[in-house]
N, C-alpha and C positions, 0 to 999 in steps of 0.2 A: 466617409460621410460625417455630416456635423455632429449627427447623435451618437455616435460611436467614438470619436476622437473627443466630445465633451466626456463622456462617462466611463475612458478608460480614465483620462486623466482623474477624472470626480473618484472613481474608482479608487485611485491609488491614495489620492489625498484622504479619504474615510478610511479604507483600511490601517493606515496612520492613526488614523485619530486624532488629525488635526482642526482641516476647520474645509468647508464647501466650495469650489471654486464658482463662481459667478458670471466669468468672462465668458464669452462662446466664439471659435475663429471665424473666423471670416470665408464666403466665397463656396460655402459649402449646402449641401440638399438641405432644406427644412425639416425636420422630424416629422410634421404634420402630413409631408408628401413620401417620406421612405418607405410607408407604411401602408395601400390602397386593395389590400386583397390578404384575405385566409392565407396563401400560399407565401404571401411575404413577409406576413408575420411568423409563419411555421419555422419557414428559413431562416428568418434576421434573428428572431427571437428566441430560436426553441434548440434550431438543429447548429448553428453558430457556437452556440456553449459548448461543445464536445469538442471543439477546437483546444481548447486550456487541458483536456483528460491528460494527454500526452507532452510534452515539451523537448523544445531544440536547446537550452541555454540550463546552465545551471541554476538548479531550487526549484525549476517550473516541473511541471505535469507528477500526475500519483510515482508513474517510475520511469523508469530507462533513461534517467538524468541523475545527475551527481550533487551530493550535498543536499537533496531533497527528503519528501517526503521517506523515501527508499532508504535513503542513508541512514536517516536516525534508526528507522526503526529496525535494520539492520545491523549496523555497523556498530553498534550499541550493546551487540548481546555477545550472545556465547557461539552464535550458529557463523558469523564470518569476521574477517579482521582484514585490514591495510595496513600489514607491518612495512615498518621502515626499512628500505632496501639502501644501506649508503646514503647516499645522498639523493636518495628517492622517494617521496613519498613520505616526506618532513612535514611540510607545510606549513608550518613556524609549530607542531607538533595539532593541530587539529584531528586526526584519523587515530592520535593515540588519546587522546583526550574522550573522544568517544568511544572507547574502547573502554577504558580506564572510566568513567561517569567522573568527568573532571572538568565538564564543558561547563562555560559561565552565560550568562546574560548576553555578555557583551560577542559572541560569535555573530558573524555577520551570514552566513547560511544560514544561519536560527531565525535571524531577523528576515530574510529574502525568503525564507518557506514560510513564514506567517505571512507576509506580502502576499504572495503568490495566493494562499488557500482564500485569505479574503478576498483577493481581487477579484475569484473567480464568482465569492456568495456575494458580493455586490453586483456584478455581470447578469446575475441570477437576479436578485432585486431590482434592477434596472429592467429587466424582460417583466417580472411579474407586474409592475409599475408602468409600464409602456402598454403590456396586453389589457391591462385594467381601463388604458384611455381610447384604447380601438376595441371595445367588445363588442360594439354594433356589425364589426365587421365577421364576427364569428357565430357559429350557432352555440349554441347550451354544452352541447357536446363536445365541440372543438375547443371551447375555450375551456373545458374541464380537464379534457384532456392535455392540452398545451401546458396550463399552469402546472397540472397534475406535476407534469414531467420535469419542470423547471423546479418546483418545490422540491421534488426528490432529490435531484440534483445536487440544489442548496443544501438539501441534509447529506451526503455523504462528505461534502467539504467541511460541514460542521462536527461530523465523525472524527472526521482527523481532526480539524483544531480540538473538538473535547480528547479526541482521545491524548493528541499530544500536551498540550498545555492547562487541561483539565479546569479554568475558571475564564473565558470567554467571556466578551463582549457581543451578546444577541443581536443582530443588525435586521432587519426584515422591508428593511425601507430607503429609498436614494433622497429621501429629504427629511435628513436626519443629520445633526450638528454634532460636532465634538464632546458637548457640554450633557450629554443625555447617551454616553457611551461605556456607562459602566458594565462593569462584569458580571454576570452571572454565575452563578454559583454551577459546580461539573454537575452535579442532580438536574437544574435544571435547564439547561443542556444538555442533559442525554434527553430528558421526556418531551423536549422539544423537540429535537430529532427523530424520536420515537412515534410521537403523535403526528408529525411532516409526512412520515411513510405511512402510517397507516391508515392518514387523511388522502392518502394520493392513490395509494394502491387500487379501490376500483375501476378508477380513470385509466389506469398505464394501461399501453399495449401490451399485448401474452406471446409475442414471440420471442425465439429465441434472439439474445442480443449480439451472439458470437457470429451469427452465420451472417454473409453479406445478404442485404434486402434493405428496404423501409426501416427494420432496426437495428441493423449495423452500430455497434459501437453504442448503444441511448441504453436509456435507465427503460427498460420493461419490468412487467411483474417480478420475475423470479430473479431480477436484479434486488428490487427492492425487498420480495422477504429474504435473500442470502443476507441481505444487509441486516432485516429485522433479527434473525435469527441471531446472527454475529452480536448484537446489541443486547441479545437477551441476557445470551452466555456470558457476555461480560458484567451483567448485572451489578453484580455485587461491588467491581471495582468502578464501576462511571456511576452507581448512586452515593457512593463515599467519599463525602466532603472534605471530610480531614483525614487525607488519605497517609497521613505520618505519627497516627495510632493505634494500630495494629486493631483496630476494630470495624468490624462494615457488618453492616446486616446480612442475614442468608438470604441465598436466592430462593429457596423455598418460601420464604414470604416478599415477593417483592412480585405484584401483578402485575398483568398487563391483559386487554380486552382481546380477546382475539377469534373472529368469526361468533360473534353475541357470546363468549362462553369466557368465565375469569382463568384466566391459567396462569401460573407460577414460572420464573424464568425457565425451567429447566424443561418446565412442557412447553412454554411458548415455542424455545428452541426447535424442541422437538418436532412443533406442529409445522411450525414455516421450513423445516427441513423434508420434511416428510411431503409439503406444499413441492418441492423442486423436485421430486421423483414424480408426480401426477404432471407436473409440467413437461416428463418426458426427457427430465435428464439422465445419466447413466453414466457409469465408470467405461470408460475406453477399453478398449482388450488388450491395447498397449499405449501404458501412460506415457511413451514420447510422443502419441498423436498429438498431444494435447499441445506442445513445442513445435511442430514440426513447419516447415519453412511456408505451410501453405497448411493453416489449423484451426481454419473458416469453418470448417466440416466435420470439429468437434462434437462428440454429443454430450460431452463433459463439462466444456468451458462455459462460466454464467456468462461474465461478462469483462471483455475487454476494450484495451486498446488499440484499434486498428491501424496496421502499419502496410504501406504501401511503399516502396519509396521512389514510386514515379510518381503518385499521389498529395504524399502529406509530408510534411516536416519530421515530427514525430522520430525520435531516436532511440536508440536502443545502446547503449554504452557499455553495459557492464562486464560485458563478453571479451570487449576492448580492452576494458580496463584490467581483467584479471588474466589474459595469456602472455606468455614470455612472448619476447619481441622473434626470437625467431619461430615460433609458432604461427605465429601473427603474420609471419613473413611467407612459411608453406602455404598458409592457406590462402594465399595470395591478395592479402589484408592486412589490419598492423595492428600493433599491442600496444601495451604501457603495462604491464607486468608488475599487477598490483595486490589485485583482492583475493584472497585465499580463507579457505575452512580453514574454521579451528582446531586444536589438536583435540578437544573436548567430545566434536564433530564429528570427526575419523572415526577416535573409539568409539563413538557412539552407533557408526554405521558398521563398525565392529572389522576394522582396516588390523591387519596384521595379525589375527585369529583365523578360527577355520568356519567360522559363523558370520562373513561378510555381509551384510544385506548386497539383495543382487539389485536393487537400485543405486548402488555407489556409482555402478560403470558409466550410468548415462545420465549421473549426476556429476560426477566431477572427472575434469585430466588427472591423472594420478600416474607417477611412476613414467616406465619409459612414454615419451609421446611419440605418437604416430598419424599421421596425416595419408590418408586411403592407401595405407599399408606401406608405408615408409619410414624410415624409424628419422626421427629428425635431429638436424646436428646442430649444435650450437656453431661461432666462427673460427672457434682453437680445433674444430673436428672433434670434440666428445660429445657424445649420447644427450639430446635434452632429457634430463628425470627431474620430474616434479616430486619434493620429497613431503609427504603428508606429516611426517613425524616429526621436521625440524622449524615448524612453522611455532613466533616468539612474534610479542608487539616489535621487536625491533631486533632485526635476523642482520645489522649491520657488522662487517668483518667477517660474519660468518661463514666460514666453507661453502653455506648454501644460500647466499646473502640474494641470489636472483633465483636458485630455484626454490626456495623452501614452501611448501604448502600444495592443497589439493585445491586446483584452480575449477574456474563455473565452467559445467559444461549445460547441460539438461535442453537449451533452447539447440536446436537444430543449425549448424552452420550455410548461409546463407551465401553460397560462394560468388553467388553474383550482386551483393551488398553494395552499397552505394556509401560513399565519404569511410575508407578505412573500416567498413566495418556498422557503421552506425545507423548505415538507414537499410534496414532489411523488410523483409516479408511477412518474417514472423511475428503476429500481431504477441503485443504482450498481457501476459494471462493474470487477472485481477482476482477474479472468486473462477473456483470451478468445485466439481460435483463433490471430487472427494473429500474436501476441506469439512463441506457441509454432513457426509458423513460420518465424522471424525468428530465433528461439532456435537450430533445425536448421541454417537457414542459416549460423549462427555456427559453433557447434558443428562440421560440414563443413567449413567454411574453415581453422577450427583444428587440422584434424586429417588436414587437406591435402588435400583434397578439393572438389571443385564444388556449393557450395550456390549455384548461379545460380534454382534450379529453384523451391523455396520462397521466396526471396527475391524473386526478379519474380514472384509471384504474387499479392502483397502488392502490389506495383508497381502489377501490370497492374489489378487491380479498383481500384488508384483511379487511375486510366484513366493513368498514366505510362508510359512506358516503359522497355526493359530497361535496366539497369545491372549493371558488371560486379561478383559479389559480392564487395568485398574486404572489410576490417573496417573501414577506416574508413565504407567506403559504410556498412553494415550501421551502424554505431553512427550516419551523420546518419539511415539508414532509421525506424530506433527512436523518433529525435525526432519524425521526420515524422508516423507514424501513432500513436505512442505517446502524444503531445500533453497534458495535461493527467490523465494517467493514471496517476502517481505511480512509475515507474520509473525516471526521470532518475537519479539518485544512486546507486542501484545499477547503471545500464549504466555510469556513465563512473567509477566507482569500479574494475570488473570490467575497462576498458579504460586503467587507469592514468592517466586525465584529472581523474579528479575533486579531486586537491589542487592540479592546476595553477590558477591565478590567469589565468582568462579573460580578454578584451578585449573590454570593451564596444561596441567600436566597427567589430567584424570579427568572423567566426566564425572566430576562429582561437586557439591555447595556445601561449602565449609563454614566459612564467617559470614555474619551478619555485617550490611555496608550501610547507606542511610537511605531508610525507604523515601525521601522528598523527589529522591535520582526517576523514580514513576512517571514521574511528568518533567516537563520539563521548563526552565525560566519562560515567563515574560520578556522574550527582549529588550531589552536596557532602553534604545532607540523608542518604541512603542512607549514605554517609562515616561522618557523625557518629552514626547509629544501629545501624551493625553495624562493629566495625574490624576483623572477617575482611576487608570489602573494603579492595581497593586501587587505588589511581584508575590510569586508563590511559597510559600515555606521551604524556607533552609537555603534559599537563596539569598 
């Protein structure tokens, strides 16, 4: 339709930051006609946008795509790696480069996940701007609700650009020029994000967002306070401007309004945590429910993205991407035998001791591989073993140059998958309960108080035992259960680890590196098409 083919293209060209397109094609529906009833603006406007959550192509959707949002905040840390296998897995050196915090401006994924996140908040500015010109067609209510939802929206894409490039360009509007596209400072941008959800929250629906219905896949209440909650706990780092001077304010004095009453990040967290247990969420009795090939029927998971794949596009890659090729082959689907834990990882989940966490099994391939009780063979006829200990940014030559490393398991294999592997059933899991528990526990501890309570409870359902919560527990807890779920970079960033310069060879933080590695450039491209921007420190 006209209005959708003008303001993807308008879309692209603002998130640029270049200049408005003017032209409109030819031969297409009027915008004044696409639009005749409640129900088509719901649809065009409201429910349309959850289309972008998920992506087929590299850089698009929050995960199950490559070189994206997932990647950085990934592939970036201590919790996984894309070592180079030979001649595999090079890239003209990009997967070591992130790995190593060596990545410049000039990456063109960096530049294609800013695309992407704006495209989506201007997609979002366009519906709030389209519903503002049909309100006659809604009641008080619907259009509350509608915008509600679209607003929040906009705020979780604005999460990710503050949380990754931390000085943003605020955009809230589709008739809005290049010339009036300066950045805002990461303070305000978080409080804009902040006050987005809290202005929207009484409007969202209160259902669960995981299970299929009416809210399938959309931003509900306990979508939006998992979010609040996540923004509180980060306090300290998204109010820090000049985040490459070792000074930020505490979160004990940094408010926020919440239910008429001032609280402190550390109870806000608390409260919007404590909010998602009255909403009826709960830990699984077995955390692979939460993965498993059909995990609509979670009571754990807040909110995902829905994977159908006789339904939606929507891909899932990373499972792909990390089995050897002949694994990929038993299980009658295919690899590229890539992504592997850390060695940092391993010992952390306590691999090669007599104190394993029993989440390791159905967290990662590890050691001989077997497929529904087959032991599998590579083509020379020896044993495939995946080796957890010989995993190096760059395993080439090596004896274990294809199998080194403990490869992703945790998502449930989908044997009936569609394209190799990538379009499966199992929706992919964004916030769920535990996290949130894990969050309180921090939260508590920070604010000097006993989170042992949430904390072992996390423990205990994955049959461990107690620990005492302090923070560092708490930050290796997050690894453990948090595993391939794309939060690494934001916990040990929020715990002051993540510019330190890991040690492959220990779980342990040695040397200081350059904390500016926190956030990440301005794309060079963005640079050169708007110079209201200005690139971030130490770039």
């Amino acid at each position: 339709m006209k209005f959708l083919v003008y303001i993807i293209m308008f879309g692209f060209s603002l998130l640029a930051f270049t200049s408005c397109l003017s032209e409109d094609p030819k031969g297409q529906i009027p915008e004044d006609r696409a639009y005749s009833s409640a129900d088509d603006i719901e649809r065009g406007l409201v429910a349309e946008l959850y289309n972008y959550i998920g992506g087929s192509s590299d850089s698009q959707g929050l995960q199950g795509t490559f070189r994206g949002v997932y990647d950085w905040n990934s592939l970036t840390t201590d919790e996984q790696i894309l070592p180079r296998r030979g001649g595999d897995w090079y890239d003209g050196g990009f997967w070591q480069r992130l790995y190593n915090h060596t990545w410049t401006s000039s990456e063109e994924p960096l530049y294609d996940t800013w695309c992407y996140l704006y495209k989506v908040v201007m997609l979002c500015n366009r519906s709030l701007d389209l519903m503002a010109g049909k309100k006659s067609l809604l009641t008080d209510a619907q259009y509350m609700s509608y915008t509600s939802e679209v607003r929040s929206l906009r705020a979780l894409y604005y999460f990710e650009l503050m949380d990754m490039f931390g000085r943003v360009p605020i955009v809230t509007t589709t008739g809005i020029s290049n010339d009036t596209t300066s950045q805002s400072s990461r303070s305000r941008t978080y409080w804009f994000v902040v006050n987005e959800l809290q202005q929207s929250l009484p409007y969202l629906a209160t259902g669960h967002s995981n299970y299929r219905g009416v809210c399938y896949g959309r931003i509900t209440k306990p979508v939006a306070m998992f979010l609040l909650a996540k923004l509180a706990l980060n306090a300290e780092v998204y109010t820090d401007d000049d985040w490459t001077d070792g000074k930020k304010q505490a979160g004990s004095g940094i408010f926020f309004s919440v239910g008429g009453k001032q609280l402190n990040a550390w109870q806000t967290t608390i409260a919007y945590c404590d909010s998602l247990a009255e909403c009826g969420y709960r830990l699984e009795d077995d955390a692979a429910n939460n993965f498993s090939i059909h995990n609509e029927t979670s009571a754990e998971n807040i909110f995902v993205i829905p994977m159908d794949k006789e339904l939606y596009s929507n891909r899932f890659g990373y499972l792909f991407r990390s089995r050897h090729y002949a694994h990929g082959s038993a299980l009658g689907l295919d690899a590229e035998n890539g992504t592997s834990a850390t060695l940092s990882t391993v010992r952390a989940f306590g691999y090669g001791t007599d104190s394993l966490d029993k989440r390791y099994a159905y967290t990662f391939y590890s050691d001989t591989v077997r497929v529904n009780g087959n032991v599998i063979r590579l083509d020379n006829g020896d044993t495939l073993v995946y080796r957890p200990l010989a995993v190096a940014p760059d395993v080439s030559g090596s004896e274990y140059e294809k199998t080194a490393g403990a490869r992703m398991n945790k998502y449930e294999i989908d044997a009936t998958a569609y394209e190799d592997g990538h379009l499966q059933d199992n929706d992919i899991v964004l916030f769920r309960y535990a996290d949130a528990l894990l969050m309180k526990a921090e939260a508590q501890v920070r604010l000097g108080t006993d989170g042992s309570a949430p904390f072992n409870a996390v423990r205990h359902r994955a049959g461990m035992p107690s620990r005492p919560a302090t923070l560092d527990n708490i930050l290796t807890e997050r690894l453990l259960e948090l595993m391939w779920e794309g939060w690494r970079r934001n916990d040990l960033i929020r715990f002051g680890r993540f510019h330190l310069q890991y040690d492959m060879r220990d779980y342990d933080y040695s040397s200081e590196g350059d904390a500016h590695t926190i956030v990440f450039p301005i794309p060079y491209k963005c640079l050169e098409m708007n110079h209201k921007l200005t690139q971030n420190p130490g770039y």
